[in-house]
C-alpha positions as CSV (number, residue, x, y, z in Angstrom):
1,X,138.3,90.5,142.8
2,X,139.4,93.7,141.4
3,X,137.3,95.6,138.7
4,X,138.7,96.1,134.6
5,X,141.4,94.4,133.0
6,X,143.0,93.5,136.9
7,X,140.4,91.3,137.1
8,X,142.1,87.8,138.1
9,X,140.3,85.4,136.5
10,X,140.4,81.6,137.2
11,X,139.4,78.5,133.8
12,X,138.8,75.4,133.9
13,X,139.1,73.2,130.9
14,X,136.6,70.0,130.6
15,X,138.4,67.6,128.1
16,X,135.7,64.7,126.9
17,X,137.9,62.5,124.6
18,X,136.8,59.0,125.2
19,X,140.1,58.2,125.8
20,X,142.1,58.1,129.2
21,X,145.4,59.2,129.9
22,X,148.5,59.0,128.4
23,X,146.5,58.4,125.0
24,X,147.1,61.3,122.7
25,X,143.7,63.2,122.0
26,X,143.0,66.3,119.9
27,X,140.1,67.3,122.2
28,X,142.8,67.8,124.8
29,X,145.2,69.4,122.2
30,X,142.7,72.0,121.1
31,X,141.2,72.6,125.1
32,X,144.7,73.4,126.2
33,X,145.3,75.5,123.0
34,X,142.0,77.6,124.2
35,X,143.8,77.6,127.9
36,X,146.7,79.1,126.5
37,X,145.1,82.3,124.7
38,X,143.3,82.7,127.7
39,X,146.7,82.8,129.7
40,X,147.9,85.4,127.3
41,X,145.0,86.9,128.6
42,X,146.3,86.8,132.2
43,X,143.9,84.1,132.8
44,X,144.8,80.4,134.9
45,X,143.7,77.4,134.9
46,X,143.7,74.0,134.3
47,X,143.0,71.2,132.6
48,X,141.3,67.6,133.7
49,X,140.3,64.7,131.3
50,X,136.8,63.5,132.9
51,X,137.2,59.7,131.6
52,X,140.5,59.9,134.0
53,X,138.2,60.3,136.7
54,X,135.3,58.2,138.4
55,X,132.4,60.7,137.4
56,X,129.0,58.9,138.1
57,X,126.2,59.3,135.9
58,X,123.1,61.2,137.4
59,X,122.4,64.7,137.5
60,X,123.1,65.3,141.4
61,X,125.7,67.4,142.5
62,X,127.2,64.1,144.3
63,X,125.9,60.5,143.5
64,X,127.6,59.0,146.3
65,X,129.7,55.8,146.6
66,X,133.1,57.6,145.3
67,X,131.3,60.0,142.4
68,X,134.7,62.5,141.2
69,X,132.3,65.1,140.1
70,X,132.2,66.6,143.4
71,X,135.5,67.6,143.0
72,X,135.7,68.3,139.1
73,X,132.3,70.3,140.3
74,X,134.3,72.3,143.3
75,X,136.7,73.5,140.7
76,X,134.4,74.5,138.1
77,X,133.0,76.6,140.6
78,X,136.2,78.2,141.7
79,X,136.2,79.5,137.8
80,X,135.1,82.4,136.1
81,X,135.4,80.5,132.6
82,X,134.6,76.5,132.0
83,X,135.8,75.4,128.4
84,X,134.2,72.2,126.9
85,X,136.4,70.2,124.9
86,X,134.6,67.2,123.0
87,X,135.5,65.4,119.8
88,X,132.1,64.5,117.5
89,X,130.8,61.0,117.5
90,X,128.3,60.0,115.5
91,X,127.8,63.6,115.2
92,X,126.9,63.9,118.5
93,X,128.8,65.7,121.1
94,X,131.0,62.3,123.2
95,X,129.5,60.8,126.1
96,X,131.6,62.1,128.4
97,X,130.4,65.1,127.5
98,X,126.5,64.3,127.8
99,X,127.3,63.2,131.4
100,X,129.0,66.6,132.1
101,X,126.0,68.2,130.8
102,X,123.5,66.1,133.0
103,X,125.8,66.6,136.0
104,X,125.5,70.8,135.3
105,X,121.5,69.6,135.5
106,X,121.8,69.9,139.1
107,X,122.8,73.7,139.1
108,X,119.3,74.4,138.3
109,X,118.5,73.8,142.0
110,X,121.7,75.3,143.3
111,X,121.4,78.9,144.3
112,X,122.8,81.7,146.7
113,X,121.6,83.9,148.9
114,X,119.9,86.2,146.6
115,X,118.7,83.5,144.2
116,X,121.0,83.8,141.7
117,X,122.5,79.8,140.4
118,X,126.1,79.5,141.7
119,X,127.1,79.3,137.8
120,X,125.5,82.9,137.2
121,X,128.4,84.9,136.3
122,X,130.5,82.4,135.0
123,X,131.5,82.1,131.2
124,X,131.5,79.1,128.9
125,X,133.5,78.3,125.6
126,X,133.5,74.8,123.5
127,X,136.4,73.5,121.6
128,X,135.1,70.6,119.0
129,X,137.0,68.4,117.3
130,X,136.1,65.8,114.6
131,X,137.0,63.4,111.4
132,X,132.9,63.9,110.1
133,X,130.8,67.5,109.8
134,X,128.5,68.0,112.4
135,X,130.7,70.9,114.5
136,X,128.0,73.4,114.5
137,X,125.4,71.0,115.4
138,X,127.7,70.2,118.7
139,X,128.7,73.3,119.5
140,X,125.1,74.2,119.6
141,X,123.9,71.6,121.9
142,X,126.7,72.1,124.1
143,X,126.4,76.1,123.8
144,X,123.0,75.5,124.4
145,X,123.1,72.9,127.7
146,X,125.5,75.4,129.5
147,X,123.6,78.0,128.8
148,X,120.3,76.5,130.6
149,X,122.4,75.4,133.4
150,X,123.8,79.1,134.3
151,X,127.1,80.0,132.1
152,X,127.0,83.3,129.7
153,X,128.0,83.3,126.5
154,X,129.7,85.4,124.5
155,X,130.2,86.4,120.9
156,X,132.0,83.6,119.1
157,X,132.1,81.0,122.0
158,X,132.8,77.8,120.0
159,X,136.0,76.9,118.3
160,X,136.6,73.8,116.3
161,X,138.4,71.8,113.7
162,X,136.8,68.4,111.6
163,X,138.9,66.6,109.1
164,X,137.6,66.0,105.4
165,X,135.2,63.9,105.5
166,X,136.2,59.8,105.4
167,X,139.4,60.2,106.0
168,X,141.9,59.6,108.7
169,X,143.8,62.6,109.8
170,X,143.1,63.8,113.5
171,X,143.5,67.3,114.2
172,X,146.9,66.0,116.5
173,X,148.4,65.5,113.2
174,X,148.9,68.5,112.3
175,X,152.9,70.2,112.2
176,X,151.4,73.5,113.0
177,X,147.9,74.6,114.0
178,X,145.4,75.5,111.2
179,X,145.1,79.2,110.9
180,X,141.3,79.7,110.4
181,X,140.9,77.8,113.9
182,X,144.2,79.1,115.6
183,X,142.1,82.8,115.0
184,X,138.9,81.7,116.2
185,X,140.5,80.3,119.3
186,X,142.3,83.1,120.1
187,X,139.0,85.4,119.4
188,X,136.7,82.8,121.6
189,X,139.4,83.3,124.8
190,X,139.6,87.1,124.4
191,X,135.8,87.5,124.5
192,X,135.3,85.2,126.8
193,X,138.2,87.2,129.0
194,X,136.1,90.1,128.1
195,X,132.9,89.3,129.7
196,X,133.7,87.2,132.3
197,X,135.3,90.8,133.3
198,X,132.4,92.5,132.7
199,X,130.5,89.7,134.9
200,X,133.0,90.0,137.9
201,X,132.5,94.1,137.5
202,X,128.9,93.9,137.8
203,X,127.2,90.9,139.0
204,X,123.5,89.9,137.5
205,X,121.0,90.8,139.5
206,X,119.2,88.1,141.8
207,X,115.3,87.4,141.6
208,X,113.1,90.5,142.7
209,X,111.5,89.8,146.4
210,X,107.9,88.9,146.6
């Protein structure tokens, strides 16, 4: 990698809707809305649904027996910026995205040759969506979980939309994007750009010897 704005900088979007593919899902709207301000950005990346995959619950890097994370995980890793997409049940972040959290568990033990995690100089973002309040709440678990596990964070990392409360528009309904979180998208890529530049410029240190 080159230093500055050269940087080339890989994402990964994690989308946890509950539902699998081809059913329409705002999480996966508003994750590939955060993937495109980061490609103004000169960012790429991609986007994978977890529930279209066979991810096995545990918090291993591989459970075995067919577990997808291994790949999901190889990808992630081949990133400079993970984006966590989850809608709000219950106002709780989904299950799917609980079980990507317990599978970033394992990157506690993971480490390279100077004792840094492999995740150490990687960047996280969360994109929430929801019909109920409770986006602050998820963006802080989630913020929080990645965090432990290795990602930075940087100023405004979370980005989200929730619908008035008991009613029945999704954020998918929507003609046009709604400007208070078309802005904070667009601000939560260009940080996150930022510092994952920084990151790539000048590594953390590893654990002092002894």
């Amino acid at each position: 990698m080159t230093n500055g704005t050269d940087t080339a900088l890989r994402a990964l979007v994690l989308v946890c809707t509950l539902k699998a593919s081809p059913a329409e899902s705002s999480s996966q709207l508003l994750g590939e809305q955060v993937l495109h301000e980061l490609e103004q950005l000169g960012v790429t990346g991609e986007v994978v649904r977890v529930v279209d995959h066979d991810v096995r619950f545990g918090v291993g890097t591989d459970e075995g027996d067919g577990d997808a994370w291994p790949g999901i995980r190889e990808k992630m890793l081949a990133s400079d910026i993970l984006v966590i997409a989850t809608p709000i049940w219950l106002g709780q972040p989904s299950s799917v995205c609980k079980l990507v959290l317990e599978r970033l568990d394992a990157e506690l033990g993971e480490t390279d040759d100077q004792g840094r995690m492999l995740t150490e100089g990687k960047v996280a973002v969360v994109a929430v969506v929801g019909n109920e309040d409770g986006a602050h709440h998820v963006v802080a678990e989630v913020l929080q979980a990645v965090n432990d596990t290795g990602f930075s964070v940087a100023a405004n990392a979370g980005t989200y939309w929730v619908g008035e409360a008991m009613q029945g528009v999704d954020y998918l309904d929507h003609d046009e994007t709604p400007e208070k979180t078309a802005t904070t998208t667009e601000s939560a890529a260009r940080h996150a750009v930022h510092l994952a530049r920084l990151l790539a410029a000048a590594p953390y240190p590893g654990p002092p010897e002894g």
